[in-house]
C-alpha positions as CSV (number, residue, x, y, z in Angstrom):
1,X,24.7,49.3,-18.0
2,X,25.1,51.7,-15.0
3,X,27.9,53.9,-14.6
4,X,28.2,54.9,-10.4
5,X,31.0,57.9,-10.3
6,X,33.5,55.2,-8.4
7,X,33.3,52.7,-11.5
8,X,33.8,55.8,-13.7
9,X,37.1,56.6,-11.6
10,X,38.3,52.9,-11.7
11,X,38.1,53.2,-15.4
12,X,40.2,56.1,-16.1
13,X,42.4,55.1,-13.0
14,X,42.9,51.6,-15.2
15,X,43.2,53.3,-18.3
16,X,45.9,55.8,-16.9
17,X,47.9,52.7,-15.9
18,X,47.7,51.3,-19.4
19,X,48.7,54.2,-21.3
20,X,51.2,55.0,-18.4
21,X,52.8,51.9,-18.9
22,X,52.8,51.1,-22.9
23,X,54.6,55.3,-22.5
24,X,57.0,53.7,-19.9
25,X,58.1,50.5,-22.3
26,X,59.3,53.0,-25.1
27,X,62.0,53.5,-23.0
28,X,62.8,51.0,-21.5
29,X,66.3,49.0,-23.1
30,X,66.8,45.4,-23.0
31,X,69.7,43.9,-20.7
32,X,70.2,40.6,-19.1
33,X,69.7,41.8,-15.3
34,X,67.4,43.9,-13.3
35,X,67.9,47.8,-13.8
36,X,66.4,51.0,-12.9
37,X,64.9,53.2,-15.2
38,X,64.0,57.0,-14.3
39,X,60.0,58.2,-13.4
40,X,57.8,58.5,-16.1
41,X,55.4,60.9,-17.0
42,X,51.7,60.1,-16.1
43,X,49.8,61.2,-19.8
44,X,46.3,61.4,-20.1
45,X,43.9,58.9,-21.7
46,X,44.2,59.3,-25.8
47,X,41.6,57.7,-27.7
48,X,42.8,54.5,-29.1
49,X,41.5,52.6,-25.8
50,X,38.5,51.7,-26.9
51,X,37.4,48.0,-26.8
52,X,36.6,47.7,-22.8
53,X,39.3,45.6,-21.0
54,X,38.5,42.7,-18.3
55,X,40.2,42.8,-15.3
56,X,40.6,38.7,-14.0
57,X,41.6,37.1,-10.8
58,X,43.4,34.4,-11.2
59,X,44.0,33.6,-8.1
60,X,44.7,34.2,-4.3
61,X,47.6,32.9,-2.9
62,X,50.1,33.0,-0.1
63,X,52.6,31.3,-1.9
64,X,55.7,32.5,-3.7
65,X,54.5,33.3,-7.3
66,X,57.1,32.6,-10.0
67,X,56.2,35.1,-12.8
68,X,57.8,36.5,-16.4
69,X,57.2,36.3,-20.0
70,X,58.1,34.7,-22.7
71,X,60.7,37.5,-24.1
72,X,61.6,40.7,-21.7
73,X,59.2,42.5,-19.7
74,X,59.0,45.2,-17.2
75,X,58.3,45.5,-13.9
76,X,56.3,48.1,-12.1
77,X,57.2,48.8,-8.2
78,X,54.4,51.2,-7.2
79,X,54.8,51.7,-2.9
80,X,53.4,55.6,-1.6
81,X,52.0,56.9,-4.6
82,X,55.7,56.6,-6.1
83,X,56.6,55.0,-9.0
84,X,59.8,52.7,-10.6
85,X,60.1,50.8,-13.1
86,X,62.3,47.6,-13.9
87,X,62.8,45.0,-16.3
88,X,64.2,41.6,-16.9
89,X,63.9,38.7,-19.7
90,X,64.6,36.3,-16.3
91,X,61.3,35.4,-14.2
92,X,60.7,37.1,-10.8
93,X,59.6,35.9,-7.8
94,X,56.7,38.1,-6.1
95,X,56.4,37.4,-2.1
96,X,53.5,38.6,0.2
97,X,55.5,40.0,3.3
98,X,54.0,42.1,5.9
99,X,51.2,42.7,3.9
100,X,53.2,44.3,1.4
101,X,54.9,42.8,-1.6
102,X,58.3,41.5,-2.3
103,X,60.5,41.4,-5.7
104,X,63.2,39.1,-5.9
105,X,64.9,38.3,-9.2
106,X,66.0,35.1,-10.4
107,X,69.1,35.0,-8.4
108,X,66.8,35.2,-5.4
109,X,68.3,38.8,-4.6
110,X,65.7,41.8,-3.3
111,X,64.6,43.9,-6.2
112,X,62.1,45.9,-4.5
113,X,60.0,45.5,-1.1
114,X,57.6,47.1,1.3
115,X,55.2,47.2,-2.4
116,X,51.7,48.6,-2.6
117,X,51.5,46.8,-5.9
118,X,53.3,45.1,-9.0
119,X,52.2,45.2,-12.4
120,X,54.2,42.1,-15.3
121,X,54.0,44.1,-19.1
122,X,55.4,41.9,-21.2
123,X,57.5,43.8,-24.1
124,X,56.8,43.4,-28.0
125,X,54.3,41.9,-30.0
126,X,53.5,38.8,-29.4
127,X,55.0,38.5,-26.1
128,X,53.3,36.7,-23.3
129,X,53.4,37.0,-19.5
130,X,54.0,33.3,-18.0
131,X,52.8,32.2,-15.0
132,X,51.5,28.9,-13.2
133,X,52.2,27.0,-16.1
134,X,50.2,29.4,-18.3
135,X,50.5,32.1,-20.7
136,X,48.4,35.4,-20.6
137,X,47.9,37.9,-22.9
138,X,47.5,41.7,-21.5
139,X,49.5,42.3,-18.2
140,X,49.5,40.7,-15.2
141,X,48.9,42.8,-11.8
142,X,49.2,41.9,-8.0
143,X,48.2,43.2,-5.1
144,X,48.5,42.0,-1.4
145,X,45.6,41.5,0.4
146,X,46.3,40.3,3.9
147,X,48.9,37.6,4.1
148,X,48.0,36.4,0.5
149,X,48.5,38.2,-3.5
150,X,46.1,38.6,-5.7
151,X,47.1,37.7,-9.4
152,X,45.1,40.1,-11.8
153,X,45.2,39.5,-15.2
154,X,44.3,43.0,-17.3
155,X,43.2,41.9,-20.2
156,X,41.6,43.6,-23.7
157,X,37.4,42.1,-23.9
158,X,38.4,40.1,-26.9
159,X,41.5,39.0,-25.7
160,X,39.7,37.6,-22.4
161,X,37.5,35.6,-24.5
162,X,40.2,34.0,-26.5
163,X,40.7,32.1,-23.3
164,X,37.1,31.5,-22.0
165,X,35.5,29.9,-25.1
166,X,37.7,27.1,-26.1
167,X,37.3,25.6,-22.6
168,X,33.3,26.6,-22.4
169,X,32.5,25.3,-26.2
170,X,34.8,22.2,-26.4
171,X,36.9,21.1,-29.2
172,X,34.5,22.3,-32.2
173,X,35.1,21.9,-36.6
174,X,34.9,24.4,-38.7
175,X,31.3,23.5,-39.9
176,X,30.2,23.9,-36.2
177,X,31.4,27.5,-36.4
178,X,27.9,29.2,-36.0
179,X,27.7,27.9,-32.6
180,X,31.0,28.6,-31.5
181,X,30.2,32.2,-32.7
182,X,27.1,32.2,-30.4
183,X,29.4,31.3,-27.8
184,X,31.5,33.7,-27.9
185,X,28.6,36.9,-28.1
186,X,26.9,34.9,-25.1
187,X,30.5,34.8,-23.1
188,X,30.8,38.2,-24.6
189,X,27.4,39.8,-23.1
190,X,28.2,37.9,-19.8
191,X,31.3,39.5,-18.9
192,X,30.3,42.7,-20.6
193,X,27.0,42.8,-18.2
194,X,29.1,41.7,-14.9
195,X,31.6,44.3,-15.3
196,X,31.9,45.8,-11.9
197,X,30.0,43.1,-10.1
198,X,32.7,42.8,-6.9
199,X,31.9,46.4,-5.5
200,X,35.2,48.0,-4.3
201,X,37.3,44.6,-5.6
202,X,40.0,45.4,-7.7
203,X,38.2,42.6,-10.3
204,X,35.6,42.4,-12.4
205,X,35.3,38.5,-13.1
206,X,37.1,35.2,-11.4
207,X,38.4,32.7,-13.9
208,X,36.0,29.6,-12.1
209,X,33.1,28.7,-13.0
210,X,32.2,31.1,-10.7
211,X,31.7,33.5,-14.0
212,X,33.6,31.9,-16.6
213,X,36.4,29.4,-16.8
214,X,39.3,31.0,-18.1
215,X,42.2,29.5,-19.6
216,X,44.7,32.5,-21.3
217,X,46.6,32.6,-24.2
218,X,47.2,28.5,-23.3
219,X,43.4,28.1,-24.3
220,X,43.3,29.2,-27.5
221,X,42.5,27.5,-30.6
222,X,42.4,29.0,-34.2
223,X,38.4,28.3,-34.6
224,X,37.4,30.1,-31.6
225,X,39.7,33.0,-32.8
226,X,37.8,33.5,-35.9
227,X,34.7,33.0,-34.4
228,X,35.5,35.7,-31.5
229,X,37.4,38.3,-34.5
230,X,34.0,37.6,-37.1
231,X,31.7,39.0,-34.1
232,X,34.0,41.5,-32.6
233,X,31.9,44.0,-30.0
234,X,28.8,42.0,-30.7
235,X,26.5,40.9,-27.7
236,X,22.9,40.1,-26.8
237,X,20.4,43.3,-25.6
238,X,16.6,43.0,-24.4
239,X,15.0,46.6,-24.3
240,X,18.8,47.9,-25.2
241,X,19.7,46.5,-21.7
242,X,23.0,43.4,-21.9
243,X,21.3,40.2,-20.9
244,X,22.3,38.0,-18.2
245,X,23.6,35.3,-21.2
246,X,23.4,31.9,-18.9
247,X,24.5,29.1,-20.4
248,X,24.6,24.7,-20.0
249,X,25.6,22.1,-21.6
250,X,23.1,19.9,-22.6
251,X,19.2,20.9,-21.7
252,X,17.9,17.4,-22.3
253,X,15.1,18.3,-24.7
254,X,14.1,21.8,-23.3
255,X,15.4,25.0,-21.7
256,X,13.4,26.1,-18.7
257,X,12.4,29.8,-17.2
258,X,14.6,31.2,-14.9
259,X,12.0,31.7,-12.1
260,X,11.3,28.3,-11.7
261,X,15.1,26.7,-11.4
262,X,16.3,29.6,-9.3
263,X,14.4,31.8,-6.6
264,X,15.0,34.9,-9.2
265,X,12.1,37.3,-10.7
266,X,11.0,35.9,-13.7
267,X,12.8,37.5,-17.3
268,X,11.0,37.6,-20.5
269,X,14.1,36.6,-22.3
270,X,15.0,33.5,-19.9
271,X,11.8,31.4,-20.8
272,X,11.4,27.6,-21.8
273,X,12.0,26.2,-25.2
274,X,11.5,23.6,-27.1
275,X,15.2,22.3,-28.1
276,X,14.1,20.6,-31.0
277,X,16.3,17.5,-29.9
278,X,19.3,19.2,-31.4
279,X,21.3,18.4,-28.0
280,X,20.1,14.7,-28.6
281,X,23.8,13.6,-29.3
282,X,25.2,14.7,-25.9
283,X,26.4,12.1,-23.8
284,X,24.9,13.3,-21.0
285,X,21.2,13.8,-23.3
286,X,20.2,10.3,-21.0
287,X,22.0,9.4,-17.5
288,X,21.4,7.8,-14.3
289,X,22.4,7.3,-11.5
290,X,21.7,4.4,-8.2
291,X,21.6,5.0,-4.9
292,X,21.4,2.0,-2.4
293,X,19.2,3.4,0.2
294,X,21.6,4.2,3.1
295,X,24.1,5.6,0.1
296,X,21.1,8.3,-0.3
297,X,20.7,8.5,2.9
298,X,24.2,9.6,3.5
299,X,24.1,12.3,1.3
300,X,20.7,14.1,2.3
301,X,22.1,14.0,5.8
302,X,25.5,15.6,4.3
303,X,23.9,17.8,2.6
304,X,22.1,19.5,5.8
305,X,24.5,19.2,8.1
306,X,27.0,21.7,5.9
307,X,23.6,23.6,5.3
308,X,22.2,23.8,9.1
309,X,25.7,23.4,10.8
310,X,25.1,20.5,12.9
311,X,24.5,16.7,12.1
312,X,21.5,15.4,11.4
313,X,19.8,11.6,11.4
314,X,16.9,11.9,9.1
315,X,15.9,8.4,9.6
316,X,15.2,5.1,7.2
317,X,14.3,6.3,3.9
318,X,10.5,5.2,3.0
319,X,9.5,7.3,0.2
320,X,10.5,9.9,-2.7
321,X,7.8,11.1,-4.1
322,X,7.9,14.6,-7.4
323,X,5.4,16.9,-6.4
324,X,5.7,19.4,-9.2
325,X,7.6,19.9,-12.2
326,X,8.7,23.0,-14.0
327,X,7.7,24.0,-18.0
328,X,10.8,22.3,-19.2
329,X,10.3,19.1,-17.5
330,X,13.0,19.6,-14.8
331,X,11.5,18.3,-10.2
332,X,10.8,21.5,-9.1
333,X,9.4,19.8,-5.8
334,X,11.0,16.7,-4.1
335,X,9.7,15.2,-1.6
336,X,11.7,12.8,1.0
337,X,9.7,10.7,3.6
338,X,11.3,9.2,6.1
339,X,10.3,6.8,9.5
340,X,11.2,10.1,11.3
341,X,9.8,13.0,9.5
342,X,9.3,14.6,5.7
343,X,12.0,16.5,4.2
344,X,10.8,19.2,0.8
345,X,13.7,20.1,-1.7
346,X,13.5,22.7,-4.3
347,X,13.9,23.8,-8.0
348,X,18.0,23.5,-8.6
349,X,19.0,23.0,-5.1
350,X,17.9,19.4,-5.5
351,X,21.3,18.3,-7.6
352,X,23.5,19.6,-4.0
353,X,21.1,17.7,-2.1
354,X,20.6,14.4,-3.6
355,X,24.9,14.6,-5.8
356,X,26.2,11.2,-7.5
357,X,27.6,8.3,-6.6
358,X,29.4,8.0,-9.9
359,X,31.6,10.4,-8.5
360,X,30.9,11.9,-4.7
361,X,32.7,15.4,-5.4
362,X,30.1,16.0,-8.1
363,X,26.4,17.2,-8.1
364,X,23.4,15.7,-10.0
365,X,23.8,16.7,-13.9
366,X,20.2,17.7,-14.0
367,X,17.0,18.4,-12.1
368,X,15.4,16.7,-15.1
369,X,14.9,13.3,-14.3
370,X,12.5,10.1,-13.6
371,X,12.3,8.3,-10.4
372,X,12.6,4.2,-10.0
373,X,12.4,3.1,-6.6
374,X,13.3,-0.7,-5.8
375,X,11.6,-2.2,-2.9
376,X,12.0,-5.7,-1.3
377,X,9.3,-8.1,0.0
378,X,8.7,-5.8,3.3
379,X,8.5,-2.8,1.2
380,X,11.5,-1.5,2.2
381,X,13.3,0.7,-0.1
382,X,16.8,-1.2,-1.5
383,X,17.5,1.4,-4.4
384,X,16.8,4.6,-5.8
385,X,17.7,5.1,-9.4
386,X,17.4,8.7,-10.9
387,X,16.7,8.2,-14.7
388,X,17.6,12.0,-16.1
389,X,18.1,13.9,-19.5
390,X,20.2,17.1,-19.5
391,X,23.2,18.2,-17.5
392,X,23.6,21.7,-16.2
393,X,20.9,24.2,-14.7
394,X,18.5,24.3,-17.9
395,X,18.2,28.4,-18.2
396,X,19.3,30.2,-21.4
397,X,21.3,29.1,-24.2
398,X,22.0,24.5,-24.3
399,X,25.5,24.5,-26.0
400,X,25.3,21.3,-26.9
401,X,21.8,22.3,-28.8
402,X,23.8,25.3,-30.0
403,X,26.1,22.9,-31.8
404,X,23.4,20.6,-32.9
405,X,21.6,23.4,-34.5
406,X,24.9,24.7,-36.3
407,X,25.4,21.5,-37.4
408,X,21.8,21.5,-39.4
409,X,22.4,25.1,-40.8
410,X,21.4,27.7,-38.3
411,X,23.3,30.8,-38.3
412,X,24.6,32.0,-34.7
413,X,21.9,34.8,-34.5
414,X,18.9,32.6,-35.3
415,X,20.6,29.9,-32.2
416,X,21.1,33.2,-29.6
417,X,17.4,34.4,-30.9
418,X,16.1,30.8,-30.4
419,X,17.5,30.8,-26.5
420,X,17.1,34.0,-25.6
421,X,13.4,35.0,-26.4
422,X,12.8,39.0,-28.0
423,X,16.3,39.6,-28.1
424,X,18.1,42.0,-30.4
425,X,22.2,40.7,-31.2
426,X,23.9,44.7,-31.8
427,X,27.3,45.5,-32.2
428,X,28.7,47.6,-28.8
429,X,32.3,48.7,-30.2
């Protein structure tokens, strides 16, 4: 991984906070209302931080944010470089004002205003921060940023992936452990290799899918514990670099090479393979879905009018024809003739382009698929069915293989190994 000077500064800036904080809550007493207690003393960075922590946005929001914990917790005020601390066992209510941050405490009444920044530590083991109908582990920090706050969850690496694997593996058993394992050293290696990521953001991942979903302490299930405390610090390296770990849920027979579903250089550890049909029990292994000609019509012209910013008649649909397909099986070359003129659609852009009807919000489940084109006695085109296998982009790990091959025996290094071509699986911390 690279380590700029400013990413170096952000570290010990986060880690100062930490230790300056966990210091603060020693002496800090428990009463029913808000309180002030004096400065504390900034102390430098001892060496019991070690596992990396994950700093999360939640979310961005210009509404009031109800926030507390399940026991007591404190509150840091930070506005001018200057420093107070307060604490409550009540929730608080945080409000972006002028660009700066409000505190008001459960009786509505001004705490603190005119804020830089807040930081929620919740007090006492076992104690969780609770907000938007959630509970976090790790503290909870906002900033203003505009007219909106920014809800940062600082969280301990492990910690972060209590929440992200439950919701990205599913509801597993125990004899399905192996794969929930490889989960969590493939969610592991992901955030661990998109630390830093948002230059100059006060984040390192979002809790979408935009990196991984992310659910907190809510999330968590005992099995995906064990699995995430039996690989503590572990993680996937190719030529002692972190891999970019992508992941899907279902390949639909075989994985493909990176190069050839996204417009990205080609990596020797992101190639096709053979699935050995150990995704075969995925409901989404076969799936199709029918589009009445003017219902496909509809969406290609949706689809580049948000992408060319203007409407856009294409014209009666006569033809769909795959010009090339990709190692794993998957259109990497669709062609779209109209009465009007010929449209070309490629590699994993496809799914935006050609979406479901099934459900409207949603895109194709996979480039992987089979044309069947009804026509009636003028050779018009009535209906288009897309007859497909797999759901997801197709590049790295297939979880539901992953689970399929757990099922039959195979250890979580020989499923990452399988994946991820000429990889190495090392312990980091």
């Amino acid at each position: 991984m690279t380590h700029h000077e400013n990413d170096k500064i952000s570290i010990r800036r986060m880690s100062r906070l930490l230790v300056r904080l966990l210091s603060g809550l020693i002496l800090l007493v428990l009463v029913w209302s808000c309180g002030t207690v004096p400065g504390l003393q900034e102390e430098s960075v001892t060496s019991f931080i070690r596992v990396p922590f994950v700093r999360v946005l939640l979310t961005e929001s210009a509404e009031d944010l109800k926030i507390g914990s399940e026991g007591s917790f404190a509150i840091e005020c930070l506005r001018d470089g200057q420093q107070e601390v307060f604490y409550s066992s009540q929730p608080v209510t945080i409000q972006c004002v002028g660009y700066h941050l409000t505190v008001r405490n459960h009786q509505g009444d001004i705490v603190r205003q005119a804020l830089d920044e807040v930081n929620i530590i919740p007090r006492g083991v076992g104690n969780r921060v609770k907000f938007d109908k959630r509970r976090y582990r790790g503290i909870m920090r906002l900033l203003p940023r505009g007219e909106v706050v920014r809800v940062i969850n600082i969280v301990y690496m492990e910690d972060y992936l209590r929440g992200v694997v439950p919701p990205e593996i599913g509801a597993r058993t125990e004899y399905e452990l192996e794969a929930v394992k490889a989960q969590a050293i493939a969610a592991r290696t992901y955030a661990m290799a998109h630390l830093k990521q948002y230059a100059g953001e006060p984040y390192d991942v979002k809790s979408s899918i935009m990196d991984q979903v992310y659910d907190g302490a809510s999330g968590e299930n005992k099995l995906a514990n064990k699995a995430i405390d039996q690989t503590a610090g572990r993680v996937i390296m190719y030529q002692d670099e972190l891999i970019n770990a992508y992941f899907h849920s279902t390949c639909g027979g075989r994985t493909d090479d990176i190069a050839d579903v996204w417009d990205r250089k080609d990596i020797p550890y992101l190639k096709s393979v053979d699935d050995q049909e150990a995704c075969s029990w995925s409901k989404y292994y076969n799936w199709s879905e029918t589009f009445t000609e003017q219902q496909l019509r509809g969406r290609i012209e949706q689809y580049l009018a948000s992408d060319r910013g203007r409407d856009l008649r294409i014209g009666q649909i006569t033809d769909l024809s795959i010009v090339d397909r990709t190692a794993g099986g998957r259109v990497r070359k669709l062609l779209v003739r109209t009465d009007l003129d010929v449209f070309s659609f490629q590699k994993d852009r496809i799914r935006w382009v050609i979406g479901r009807t099934s459900n409207p919000d949603l895109i194709l489940p996979s480039d992987r698929f089979d044309l069947d084109i009804e026509r009636d006695s003028g050779q018009n085109i009535v209906r288009v069915t897309f007859q497909g296998q797999g759901y997801g982009h197709g590049v790295g790990m297939c979880q539901c293989g992953a689970i399929g091959h757990s099922r039959n025996g195979w250890s979580c290094d020989s499923i990452l190994t399988h994946y991820y071509t000429a990889v190495d699986i090392k312990k980091l911390y």
